[in-house]
C-alpha positions in Angstrom: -40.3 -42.6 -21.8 -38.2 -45.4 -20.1 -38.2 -48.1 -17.5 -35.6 -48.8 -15.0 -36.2 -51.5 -12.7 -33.5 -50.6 -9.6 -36.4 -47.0 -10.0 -39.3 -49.3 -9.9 -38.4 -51.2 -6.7 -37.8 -47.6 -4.9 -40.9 -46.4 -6.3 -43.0 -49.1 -5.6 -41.4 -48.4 -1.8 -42.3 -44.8 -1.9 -45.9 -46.0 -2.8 -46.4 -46.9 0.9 -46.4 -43.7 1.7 -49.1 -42.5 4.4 -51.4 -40.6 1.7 -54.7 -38.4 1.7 -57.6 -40.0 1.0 -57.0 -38.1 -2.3 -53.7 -39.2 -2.8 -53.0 -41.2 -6.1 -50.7 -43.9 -6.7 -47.4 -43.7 -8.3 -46.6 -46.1 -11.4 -43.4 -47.1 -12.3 -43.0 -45.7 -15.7 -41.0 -42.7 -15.6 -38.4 -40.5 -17.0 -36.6 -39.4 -13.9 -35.6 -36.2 -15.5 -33.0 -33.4 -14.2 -32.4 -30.4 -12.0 -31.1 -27.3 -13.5 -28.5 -25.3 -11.6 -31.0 -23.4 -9.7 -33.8 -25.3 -9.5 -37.9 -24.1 -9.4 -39.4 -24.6 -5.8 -43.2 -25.6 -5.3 -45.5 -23.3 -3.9 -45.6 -23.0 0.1 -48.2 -24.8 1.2 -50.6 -23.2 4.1 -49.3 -25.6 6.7 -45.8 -24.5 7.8 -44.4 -28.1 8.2 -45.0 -29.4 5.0 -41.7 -28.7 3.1 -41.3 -27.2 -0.6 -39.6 -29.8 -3.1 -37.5 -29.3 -6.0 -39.2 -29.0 -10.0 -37.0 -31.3 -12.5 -37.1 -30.4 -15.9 -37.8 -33.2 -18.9 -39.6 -35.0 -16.6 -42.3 -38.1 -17.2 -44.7 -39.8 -15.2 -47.9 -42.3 -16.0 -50.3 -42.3 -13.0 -54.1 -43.1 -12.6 -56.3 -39.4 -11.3 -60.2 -40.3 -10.8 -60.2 -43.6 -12.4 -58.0 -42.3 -15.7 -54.3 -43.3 -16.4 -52.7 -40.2 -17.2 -49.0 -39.0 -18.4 -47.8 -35.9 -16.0 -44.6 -33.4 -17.9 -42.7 -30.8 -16.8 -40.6 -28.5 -18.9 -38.7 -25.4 -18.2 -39.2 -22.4 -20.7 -37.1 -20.1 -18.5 -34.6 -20.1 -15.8 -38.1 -19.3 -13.3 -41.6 -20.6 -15.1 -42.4 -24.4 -15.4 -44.8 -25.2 -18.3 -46.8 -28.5 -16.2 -48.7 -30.9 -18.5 -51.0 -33.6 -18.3 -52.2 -35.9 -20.8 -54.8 -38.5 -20.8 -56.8 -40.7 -23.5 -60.7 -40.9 -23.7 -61.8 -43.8 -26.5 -59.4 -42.7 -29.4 -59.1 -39.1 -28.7 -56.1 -37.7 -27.2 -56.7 -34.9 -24.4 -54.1 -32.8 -22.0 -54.3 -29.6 -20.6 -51.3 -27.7 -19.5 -50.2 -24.5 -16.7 -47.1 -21.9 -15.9 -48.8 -21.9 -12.5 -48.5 -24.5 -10.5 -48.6 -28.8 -10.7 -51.5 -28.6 -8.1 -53.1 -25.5 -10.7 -52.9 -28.1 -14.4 -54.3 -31.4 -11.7 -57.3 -29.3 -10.5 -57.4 -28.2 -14.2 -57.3 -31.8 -15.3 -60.3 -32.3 -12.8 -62.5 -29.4 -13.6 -62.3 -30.6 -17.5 -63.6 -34.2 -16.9 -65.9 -33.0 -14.2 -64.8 -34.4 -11.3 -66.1 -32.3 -7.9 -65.7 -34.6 -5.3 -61.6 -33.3 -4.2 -59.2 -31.2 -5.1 -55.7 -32.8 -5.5 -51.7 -31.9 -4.3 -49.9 -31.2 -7.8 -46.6 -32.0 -6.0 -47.8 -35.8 -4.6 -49.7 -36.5 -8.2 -46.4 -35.5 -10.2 -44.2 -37.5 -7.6 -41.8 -34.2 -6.9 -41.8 -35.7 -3.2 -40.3 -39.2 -4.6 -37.1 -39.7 -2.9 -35.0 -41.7 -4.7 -35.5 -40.2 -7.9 -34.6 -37.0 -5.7 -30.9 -38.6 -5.2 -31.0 -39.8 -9.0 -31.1 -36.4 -10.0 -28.3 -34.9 -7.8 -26.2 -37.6 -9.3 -26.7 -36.7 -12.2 -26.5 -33.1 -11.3 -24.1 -32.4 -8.6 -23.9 -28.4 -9.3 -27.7 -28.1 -8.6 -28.2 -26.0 -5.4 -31.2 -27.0 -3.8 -33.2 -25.4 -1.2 -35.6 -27.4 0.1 -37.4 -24.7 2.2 -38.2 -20.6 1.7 -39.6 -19.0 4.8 -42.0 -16.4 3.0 -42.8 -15.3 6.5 -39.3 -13.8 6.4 -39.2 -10.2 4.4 -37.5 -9.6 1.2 -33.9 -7.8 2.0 -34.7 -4.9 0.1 -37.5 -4.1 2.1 -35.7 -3.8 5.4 -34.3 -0.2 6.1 -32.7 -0.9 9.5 -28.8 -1.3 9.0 -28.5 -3.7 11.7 -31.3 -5.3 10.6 -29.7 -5.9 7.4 -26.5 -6.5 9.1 -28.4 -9.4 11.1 -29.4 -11.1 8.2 -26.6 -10.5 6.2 -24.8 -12.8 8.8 -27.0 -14.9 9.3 -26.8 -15.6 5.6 -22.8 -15.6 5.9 -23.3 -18.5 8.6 -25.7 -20.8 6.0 -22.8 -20.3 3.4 -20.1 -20.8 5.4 -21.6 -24.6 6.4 -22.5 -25.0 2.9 -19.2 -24.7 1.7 -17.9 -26.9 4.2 -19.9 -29.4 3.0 -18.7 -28.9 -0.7 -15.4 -28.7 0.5 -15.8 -32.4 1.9 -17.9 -34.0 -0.9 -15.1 -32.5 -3.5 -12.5 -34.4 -0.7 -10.7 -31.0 -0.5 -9.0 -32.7 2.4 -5.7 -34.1 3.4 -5.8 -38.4 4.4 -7.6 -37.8 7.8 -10.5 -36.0 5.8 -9.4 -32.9 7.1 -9.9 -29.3 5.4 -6.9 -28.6 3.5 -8.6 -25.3 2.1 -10.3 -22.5 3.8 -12.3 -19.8 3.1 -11.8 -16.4 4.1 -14.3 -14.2 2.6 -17.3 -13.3 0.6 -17.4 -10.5 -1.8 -20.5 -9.3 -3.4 -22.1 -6.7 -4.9 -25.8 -5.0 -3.5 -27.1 -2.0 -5.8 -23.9 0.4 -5.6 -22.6 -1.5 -2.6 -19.4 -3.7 -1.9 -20.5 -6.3 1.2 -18.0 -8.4 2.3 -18.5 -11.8 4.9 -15.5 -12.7 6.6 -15.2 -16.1 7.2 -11.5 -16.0 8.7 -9.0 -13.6 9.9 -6.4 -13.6 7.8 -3.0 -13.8 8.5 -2.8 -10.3 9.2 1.0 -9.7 10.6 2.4 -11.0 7.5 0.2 -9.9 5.1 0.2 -6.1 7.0 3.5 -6.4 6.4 3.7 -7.1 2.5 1.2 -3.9 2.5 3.6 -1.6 4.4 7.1 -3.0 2.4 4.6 -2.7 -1.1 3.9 0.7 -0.1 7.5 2.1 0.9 8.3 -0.3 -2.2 6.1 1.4 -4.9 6.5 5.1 -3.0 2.7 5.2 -2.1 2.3 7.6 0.3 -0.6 7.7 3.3 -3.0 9.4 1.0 -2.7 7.6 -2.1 -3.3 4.4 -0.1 -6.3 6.1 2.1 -7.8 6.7 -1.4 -7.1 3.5 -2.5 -8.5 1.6 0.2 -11.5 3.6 0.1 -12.6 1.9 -3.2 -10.7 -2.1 -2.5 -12.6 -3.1 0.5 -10.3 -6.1 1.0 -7.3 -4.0 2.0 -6.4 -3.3 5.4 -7.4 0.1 6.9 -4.9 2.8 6.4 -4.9 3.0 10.5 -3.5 -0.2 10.7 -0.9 -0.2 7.6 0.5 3.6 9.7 0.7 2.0 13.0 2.2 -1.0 11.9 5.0 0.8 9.9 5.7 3.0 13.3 5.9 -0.4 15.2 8.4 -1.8 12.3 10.1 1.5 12.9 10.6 0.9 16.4 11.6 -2.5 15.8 14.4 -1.6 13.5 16.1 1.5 14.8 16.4 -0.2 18.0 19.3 -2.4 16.1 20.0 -0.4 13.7 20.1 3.4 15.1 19.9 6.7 13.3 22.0 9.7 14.9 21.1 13.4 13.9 23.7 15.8 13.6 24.7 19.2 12.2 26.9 19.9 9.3 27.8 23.4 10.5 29.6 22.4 14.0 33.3 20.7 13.6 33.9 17.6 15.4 36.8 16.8 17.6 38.0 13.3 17.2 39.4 13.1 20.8 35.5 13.1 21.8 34.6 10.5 19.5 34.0 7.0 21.3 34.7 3.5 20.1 32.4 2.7 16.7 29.8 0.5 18.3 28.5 3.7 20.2 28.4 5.9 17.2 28.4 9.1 19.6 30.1 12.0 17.8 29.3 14.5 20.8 30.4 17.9 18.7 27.6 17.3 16.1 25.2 15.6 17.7 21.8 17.4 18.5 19.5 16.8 21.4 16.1 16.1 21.0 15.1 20.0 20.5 17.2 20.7 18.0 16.1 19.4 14.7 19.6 18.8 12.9 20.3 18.8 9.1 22.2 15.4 8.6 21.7 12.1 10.3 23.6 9.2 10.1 24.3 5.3 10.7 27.0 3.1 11.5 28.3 1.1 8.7 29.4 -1.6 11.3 26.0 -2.2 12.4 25.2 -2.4 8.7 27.5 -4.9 8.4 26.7 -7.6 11.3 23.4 -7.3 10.4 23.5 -7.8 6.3 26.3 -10.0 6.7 23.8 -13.0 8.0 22.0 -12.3 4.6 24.7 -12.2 2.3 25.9 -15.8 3.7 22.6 -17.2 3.7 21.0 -19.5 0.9 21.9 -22.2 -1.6 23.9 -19.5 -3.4 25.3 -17.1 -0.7 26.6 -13.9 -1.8 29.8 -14.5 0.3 31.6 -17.6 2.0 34.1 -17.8 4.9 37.1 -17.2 3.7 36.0 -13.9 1.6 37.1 -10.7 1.2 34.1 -8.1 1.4 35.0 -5.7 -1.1 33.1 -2.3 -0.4 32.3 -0.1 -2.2 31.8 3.5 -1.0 30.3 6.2 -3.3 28.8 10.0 -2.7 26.6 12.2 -5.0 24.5 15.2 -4.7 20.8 16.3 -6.1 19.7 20.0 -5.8 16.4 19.8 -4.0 16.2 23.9 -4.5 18.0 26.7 -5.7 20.4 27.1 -2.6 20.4 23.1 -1.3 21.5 20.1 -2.1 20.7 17.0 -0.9 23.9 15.0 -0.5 24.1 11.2 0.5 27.2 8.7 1.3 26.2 5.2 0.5 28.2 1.8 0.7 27.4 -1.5 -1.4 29.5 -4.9 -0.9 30.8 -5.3 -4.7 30.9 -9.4 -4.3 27.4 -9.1 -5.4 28.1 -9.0 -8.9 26.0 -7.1 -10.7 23.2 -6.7 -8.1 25.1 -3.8 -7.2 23.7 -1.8 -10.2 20.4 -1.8 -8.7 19.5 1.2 -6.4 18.2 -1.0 -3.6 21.9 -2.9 -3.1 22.9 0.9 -2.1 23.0 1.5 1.4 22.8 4.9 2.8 25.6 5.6 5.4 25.0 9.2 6.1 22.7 12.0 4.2 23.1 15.9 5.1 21.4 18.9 3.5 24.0 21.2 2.3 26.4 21.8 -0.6 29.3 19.2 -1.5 31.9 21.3 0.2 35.3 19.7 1.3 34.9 21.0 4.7 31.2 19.9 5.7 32.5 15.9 4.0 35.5 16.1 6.1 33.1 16.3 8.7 31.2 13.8 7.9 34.5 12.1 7.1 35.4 12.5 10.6 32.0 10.8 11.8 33.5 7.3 10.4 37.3 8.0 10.6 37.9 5.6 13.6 35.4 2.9 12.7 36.5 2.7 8.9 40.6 2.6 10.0 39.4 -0.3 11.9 37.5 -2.4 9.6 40.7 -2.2 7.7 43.0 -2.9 9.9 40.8 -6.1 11.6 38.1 -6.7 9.3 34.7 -7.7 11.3 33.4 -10.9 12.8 29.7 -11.8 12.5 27.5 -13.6 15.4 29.0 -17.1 13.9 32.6 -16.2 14.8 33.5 -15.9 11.1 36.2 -13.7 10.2 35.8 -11.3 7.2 38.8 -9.3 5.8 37.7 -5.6 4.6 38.9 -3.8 1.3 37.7 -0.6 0.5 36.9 1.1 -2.7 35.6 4.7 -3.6 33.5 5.6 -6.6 31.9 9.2 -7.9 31.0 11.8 -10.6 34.7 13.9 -11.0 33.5 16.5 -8.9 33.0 14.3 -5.4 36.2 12.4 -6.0 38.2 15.1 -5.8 36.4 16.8 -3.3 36.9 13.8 -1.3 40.2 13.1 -2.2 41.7 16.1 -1.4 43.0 17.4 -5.1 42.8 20.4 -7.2 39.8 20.5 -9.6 39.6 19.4 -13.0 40.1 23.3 -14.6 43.4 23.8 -13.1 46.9 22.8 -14.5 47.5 19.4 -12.5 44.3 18.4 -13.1 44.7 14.8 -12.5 43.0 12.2 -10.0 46.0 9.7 -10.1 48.7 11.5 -11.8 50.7 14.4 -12.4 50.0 15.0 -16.3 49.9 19.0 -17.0 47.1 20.6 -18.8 49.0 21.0 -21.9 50.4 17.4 -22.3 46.9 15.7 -22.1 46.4 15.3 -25.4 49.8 13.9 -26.4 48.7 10.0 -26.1 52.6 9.2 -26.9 53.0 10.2 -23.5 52.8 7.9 -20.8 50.8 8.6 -17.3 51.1 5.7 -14.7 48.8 5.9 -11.5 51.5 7.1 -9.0 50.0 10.2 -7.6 49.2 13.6 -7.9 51.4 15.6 -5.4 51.5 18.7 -7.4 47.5 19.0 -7.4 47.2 18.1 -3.6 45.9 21.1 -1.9 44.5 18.8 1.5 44.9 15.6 2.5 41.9 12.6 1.8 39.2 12.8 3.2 38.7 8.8 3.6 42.3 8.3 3.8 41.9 4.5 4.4 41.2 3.7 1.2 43.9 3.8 -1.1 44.9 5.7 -4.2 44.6 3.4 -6.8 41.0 2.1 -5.2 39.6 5.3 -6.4 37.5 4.1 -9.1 36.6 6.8 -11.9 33.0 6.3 -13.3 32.2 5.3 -16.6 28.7 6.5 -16.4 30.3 10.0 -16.4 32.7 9.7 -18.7 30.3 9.1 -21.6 28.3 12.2 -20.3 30.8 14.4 -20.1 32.7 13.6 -23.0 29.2 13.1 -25.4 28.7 16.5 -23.9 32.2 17.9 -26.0 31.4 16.4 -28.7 28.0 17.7 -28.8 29.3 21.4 -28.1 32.1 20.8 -30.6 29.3 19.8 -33.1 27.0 22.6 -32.8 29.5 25.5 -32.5 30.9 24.0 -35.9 26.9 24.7 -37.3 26.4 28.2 -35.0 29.0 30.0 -37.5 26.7 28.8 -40.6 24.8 31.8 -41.9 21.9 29.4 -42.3 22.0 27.9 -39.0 18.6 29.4 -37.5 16.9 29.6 -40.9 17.6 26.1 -42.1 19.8 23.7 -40.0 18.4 23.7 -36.3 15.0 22.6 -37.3 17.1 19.9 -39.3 18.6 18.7 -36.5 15.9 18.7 -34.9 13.9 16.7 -37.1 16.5 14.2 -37.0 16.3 14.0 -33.4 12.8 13.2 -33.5 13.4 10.7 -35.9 15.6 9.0 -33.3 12.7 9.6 -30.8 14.8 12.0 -28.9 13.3 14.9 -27.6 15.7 18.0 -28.6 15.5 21.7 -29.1 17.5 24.4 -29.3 16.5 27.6 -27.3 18.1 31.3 -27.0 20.0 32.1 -23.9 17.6 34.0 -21.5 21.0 36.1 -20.4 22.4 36.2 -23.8 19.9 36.5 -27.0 23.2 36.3 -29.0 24.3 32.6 -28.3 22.1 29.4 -28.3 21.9 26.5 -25.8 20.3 23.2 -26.5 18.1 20.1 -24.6 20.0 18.3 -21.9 19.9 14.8 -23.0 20.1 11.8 -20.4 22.5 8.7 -21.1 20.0 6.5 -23.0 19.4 9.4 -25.5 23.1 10.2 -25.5 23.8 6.8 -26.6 20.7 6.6 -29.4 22.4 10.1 -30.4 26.3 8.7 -30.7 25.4 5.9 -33.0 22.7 7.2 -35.3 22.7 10.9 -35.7 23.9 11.3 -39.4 26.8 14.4 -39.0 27.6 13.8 -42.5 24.7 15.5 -43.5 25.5 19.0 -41.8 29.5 18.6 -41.7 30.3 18.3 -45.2 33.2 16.4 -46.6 36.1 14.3 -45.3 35.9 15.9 -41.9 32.2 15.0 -41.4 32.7 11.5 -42.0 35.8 11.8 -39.5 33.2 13.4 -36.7 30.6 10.7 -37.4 32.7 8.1 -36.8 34.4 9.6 -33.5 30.9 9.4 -32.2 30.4 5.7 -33.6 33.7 4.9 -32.1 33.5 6.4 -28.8 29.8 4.6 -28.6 31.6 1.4 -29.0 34.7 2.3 -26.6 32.2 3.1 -23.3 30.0 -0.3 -24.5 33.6 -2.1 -23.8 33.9 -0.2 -20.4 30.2 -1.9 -19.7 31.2 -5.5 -20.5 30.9 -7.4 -17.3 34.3 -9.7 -17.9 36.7 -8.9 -20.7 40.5 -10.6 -22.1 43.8 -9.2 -21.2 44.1 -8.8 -25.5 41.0 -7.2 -25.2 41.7 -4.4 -22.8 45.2 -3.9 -25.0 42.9 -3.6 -28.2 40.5 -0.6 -26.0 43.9 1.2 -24.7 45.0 1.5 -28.0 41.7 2.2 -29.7 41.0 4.4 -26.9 44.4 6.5 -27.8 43.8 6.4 -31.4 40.4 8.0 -30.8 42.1 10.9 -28.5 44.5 11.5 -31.7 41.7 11.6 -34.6 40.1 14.3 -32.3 42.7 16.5 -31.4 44.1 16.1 -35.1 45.2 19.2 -36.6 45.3 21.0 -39.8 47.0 19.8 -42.5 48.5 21.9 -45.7 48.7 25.7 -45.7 45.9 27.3 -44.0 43.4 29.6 -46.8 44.7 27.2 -49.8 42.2 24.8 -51.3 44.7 22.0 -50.5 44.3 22.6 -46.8 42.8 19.3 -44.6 41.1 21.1 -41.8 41.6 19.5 -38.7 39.1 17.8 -36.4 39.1 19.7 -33.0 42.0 21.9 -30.8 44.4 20.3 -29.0 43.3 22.1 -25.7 39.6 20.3 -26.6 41.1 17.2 -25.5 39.1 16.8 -21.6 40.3 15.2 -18.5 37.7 12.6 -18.8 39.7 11.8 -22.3 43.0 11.8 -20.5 41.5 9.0 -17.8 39.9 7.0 -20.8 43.1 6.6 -22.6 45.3 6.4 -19.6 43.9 5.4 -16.4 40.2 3.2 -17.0 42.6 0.1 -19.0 44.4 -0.1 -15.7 41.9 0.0 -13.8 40.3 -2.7 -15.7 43.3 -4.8 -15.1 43.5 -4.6 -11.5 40.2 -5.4 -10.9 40.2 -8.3 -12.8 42.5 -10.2 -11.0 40.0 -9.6 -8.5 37.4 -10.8 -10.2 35.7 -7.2 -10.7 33.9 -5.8 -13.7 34.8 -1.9 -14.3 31.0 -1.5 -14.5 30.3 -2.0 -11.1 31.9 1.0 -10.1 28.6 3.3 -11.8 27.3 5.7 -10.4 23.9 5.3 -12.1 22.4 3.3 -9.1 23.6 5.9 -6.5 22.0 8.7 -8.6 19.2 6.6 -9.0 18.5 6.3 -5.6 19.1 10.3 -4.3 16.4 11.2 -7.3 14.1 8.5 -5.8 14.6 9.8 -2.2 14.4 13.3 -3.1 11.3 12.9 -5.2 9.7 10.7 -2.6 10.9 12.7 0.4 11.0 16.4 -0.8 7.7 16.3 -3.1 5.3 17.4 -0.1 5.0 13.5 0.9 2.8 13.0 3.6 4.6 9.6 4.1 5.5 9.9 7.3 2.1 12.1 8.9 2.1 15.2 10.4 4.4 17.6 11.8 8.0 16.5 13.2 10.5 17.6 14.6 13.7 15.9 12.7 14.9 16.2 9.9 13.7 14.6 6.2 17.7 13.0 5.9 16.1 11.1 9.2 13.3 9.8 7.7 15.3 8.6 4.6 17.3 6.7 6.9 14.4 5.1 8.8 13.2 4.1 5.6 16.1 3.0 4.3 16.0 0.4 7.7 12.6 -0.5 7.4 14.2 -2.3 3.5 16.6 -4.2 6.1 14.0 -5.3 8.1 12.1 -6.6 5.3 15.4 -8.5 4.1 15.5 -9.8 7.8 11.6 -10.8 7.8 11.7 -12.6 4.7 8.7 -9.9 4.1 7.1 -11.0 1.2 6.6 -8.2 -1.8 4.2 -10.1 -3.5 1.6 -12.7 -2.7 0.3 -15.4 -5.6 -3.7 -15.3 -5.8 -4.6 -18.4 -8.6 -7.4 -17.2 -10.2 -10.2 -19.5 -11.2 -13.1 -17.6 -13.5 -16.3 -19.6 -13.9 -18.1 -16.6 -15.2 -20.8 -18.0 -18.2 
């Protein structure tokens, strides 16, 4: 029990309160006590205007009841039931009785026990729950309490009403009481700017009723630009119309799959009205005397009309340009700065998307973006066609940009700001499109050679030198893109460590094939060790031939887990297995020089020569007289010796040069983002997506393309891909 004086004074105030006759006075001896977070209510009274007060808990009052000073307690035992007690002195014997009713069930208590019949008495007034400023002491003390000062009972519990709107009705009408309730927080906790306005606001509700989710809006969002992040996250994280319907179905908070479809067919619009997407047909040849200037992109011999449904579509890489070019020169650190040459690189591969097709795309990238360019999204699609990678249907397609890339060249491009921007191009693919592309014999026949005229029987002789002049003995037709020089054909090192991992695989196994114990005891060896290196291998019978065996494709990380720690020693025996484990070491290391992003002029000398040295230790031959125990058997043939070999030893170190004074890294030229991308595309877009909706009438190349554009327009946008929510848990 205490006494504060600054209470006493406001009591003694509150005692001048109109009372019953009944009423009793309050004393000033109290312990104010506190609210809990949710707070008992008295009873309703019968009148409707008397209001329901607030039960503290720990709380201490002396008054005087029928002539008898007497000590009134409260105490919460749980979150719901009050224990009320009051205590009183007759002579020396201490007396109090005590309820879980009510305050006005332990006063009449009191009453009946000392016989007093004339009244019965308000439990609220004699315990002082109606005391005002000990009201305000306790919120002070309290702030979190939530007090509600009134419950109509009239009103029926929500679980008995079976209407929906009625439900509805209330449900809002509850939203509107928490809505100005929050305001008022939002105030008191000065969640405002200087003028006492709102800095924060509320949009929403969330809660749960039985198996329900309700939710109370309290605020539109912003829904353009966060409709937008939906539709970019979606084409983003290749969630199609019925993964999101399904999804939505069980977030309540996300937009309506309605409004995330019709919004991507208005960004559609938006887009290809700058940046258009022509259909055409591979199968018709194009006259380039029809061809109009490059701004119109009308290539009349291959284009369809609306009916037609096409099997290639297109877009123009200067339109690209003058609207990426903004971007690039944008920002603290802008990709490009006046003054700049826009390297560009152009690149083509193919994906079977079924026994007979292939789905072939032509993309571009600008190269001064360092190493950006080794994503798949810094790709951009030019032209896609379904079809084979024949030289006539991509000199066709070569045709399509003839005029428009022969200008570029020759004048460069000029963006909206008047800026002048020299053009270089450069041309990067798997073996097979370059030489498609560049007009040249293929890599089987005798001049085999993308840049020069070595034979197929001197490539293994690395005392022989091949500069990059030409190859006029393996030109069967003339370039397809012939605007870009010779020596800006860029071979791929991506491909030369599959192909050549490939030969030295083969070489490996045909070695263990003539081994009586091959099936019986070394392939599940080999196999072991695979698994070991968490590579998943096998070898298998040919279906066509049960004589000979083939083995597990591997991809390029595998390859590379394989070259450095696949123990050949232990199945090649000897000298010569120790020679074979250490090509594989050493032609690991060579390609991880290839992928260094800058490099010395010492250090490409040290690769040219190792490179060279490598060739020689594989092609090495026998030594001594053959079927004599002094013979040293050799490693491989001569004729082993590949054409990706012969560009590793005599073409990549000057191509490493050249680009350095440049300021280009060899390993930009990949192709591992371009093949990245078609496998994205013809997963996303062949897999029975129902991305689009419904039935159409052109072709799936043009509904890569318009996706590719609705990318753009999120770079454009500034579309946001993400959104930061700060979470704030106050669970108990």
């Amino acid at each position: 029990m205490t006494k504060d004086r600054n209470i006493e004074s406001s009591i003694n105030k509150e005692n001048d309160r109109d009372e019953s006759a009944e009423g009793p006075n309050i004393d000033n001896q109290v312990l104010e006590g506190t609210y809990p977070i949710t707070p008992k209510l008295t009873q309703k009274p019968n009148c409707n205007n008397v209001p329901q007060y607030p039960i503290p808990d720990n709380y201490i009052v002396e008054t005087e009841i029928a002539e008898r000073g007497v000590k009134c307690e409260t105490k919460y035992v749980s979150n719901s039931k009050v224990n009320y007690t009051v205590a009183w002195k007759e002579g020396c014997a201490e007396w109090s009785v005590n309820s879980t009713k009510s305050a006005s069930a332990v006063v009449n208590l009191f009453l009946k026990k000392i016989n007093w019949k004339n009244s019965k008495l308000s439990g609220p007034r004699v315990f002082g729950f109606d005391i005002e400023p000990l009201h305000n002491i306790r919120i002070q003390m309290n702030p979190n309490s939530i007090i509600t000062t009134k419950v109509n009972k009239q009103i029926r519990p929500f679980e008995d009403i079976t209407s929906r709107s009625q439900q509805h009705k209330r449900l809002k009408s509850f939203g509107k009481d928490v809505k100005k309730t929050v305001d008022e927080l939002i105030v008191k906790h000065k969640l405002t700017d200087s003028s006492e306005q709102s800095i924060i606001f509320p949009h929403y509700i969330e809660f749960e009723y039985k198996e329900n989710q309700i939710q109370i809006k309290f605020k539109n969002l912003d829904s353009k630009i966060r409709l937008d992040a939906v539709v970019r996250v979606c084409d983003e994280a290749l969630l199609g119309r019925d993964g999101y319907r399904h999804l939505a179905a069980v977030v309540p908070s996300l937009f309506r799959e309605y409004l995330v479809a019709d919004r991507r067919n208005e960004i559609n619009k938006l887009i290809n009205a700058q940046i258009p997407v022509e259909i055409f047909n591979i199968d018709q040849d194009v006259n380039q005397s029809n061809t109009n200037n490059y701004n119109s992109e009308i290539i009349n011999d291959i284009l369809v009309d609306n009916n037609e449904i096409g099997n290639g579509a297109f877009r123009s890489l200067v339109t690209l340009l003058k609207i990426l070019i903004p971007i690039w020169k944008k920002g603290e650190n802008p990709v490009i700065i006046p003054g700049d040459t826009l390297y560009i690189k152009l690149g083509g591969d193919g994906r079977n998307v079924g026994r007979k097709q292939n789905h072939v795309m032509i993309t571009f990238c600008l190269l001064n973006e360092g190493e950006e360019v080794l994503k798949p999204d810094k790709q951009y699609s030019i032209c896609l066609y379904i079809g084979k990678e024949t030289y006539e249907i991509l000199d066709r397609v070569g045709k399509i940009f003839a005029l428009q890339l022969m200008d570029l060249k020759q004048n460069g491009i000029i963006d909206e700001d008047g800026n002048h921007w020299p053009i270089e191009f450069f041309f990067s693919g798997d073996w097979k499109f370059l030489y498609i592309i560049m007009g040249l014999n293929a890599p089987n026949s005798n001049y085999f050679c993308l840049y020069c005229e070595c034979d197929i029987k001197s490539r293994h002789n690395m005392n022989l030198s091949w500069p990059p002049t030409g190859n006029k003995k393996g030109n069967k037709k003339s370039s397809i893109f012939p605007v870009i020089d010779l020596l800006n054909y860029i071979p791929d090192e991506l491909h030369t460590l599959l192909r050549i991992s490939d030969i030295l695989m083969e070489s490996l196994f045909k070695d263990l094939f003539r081994r009586n114990d091959f099936e019986r005891n070394i392939k599940e060896k080999i196999e072991k060790k695979m698994s070991e290196l968490n590579i998943h291998f096998e070898f298998y019978r040919n279906n066509s031939s049960r004589s000979s065996w083939s083995w597990t494709s591997l991809m390029g990380p595998d390859k590379k887990k394989m070259l450095q720690h696949f123990p050949i020693s232990e199945f090649i025996s000897g000298v010569r297995g120790i020679i074979i484990e250490n090509l594989w070491k050493e032609f690991y290391q060579l390609y991880e020089f290839m992928r260094k992003p800058n490099y010395t002029e010492e250090e490409i000398l040290t690769f040219e020569n190792n490179a060279k040295n490598w060739v020689k230790t594989f092609s090495q031959p026998a030594r001594g007289q053959i079927n004599t125990a002094t013979v040293i058997l050799g490693i491989y043939r001569e004729e082993d010796v590949t054409p990706y070999m012969h560009i590793l030893t005599m073409h990549i170190p000057f191509f490493m040069r050249q680009l350095k004074e440049k300021n280009l890294a060899f390993r930009l030229f990949s192709t591992s983002s371009i093949e990245k991308k078609n496998h994205c595309q013809v997963q996303l877009f062949f897999g029975g997506t129902t991305m689009g909706g419904g039935k159409k009438n052109k072709p799936v190349v043009y509904d890569i393309l318009v996706y590719e554009n609705r990318k753009i327009f999120y770079l454009i946008n500034d579309i946001p891909n993400e959104i930061t929510y700060k979470n704030i848990n106050i669970c108990e």
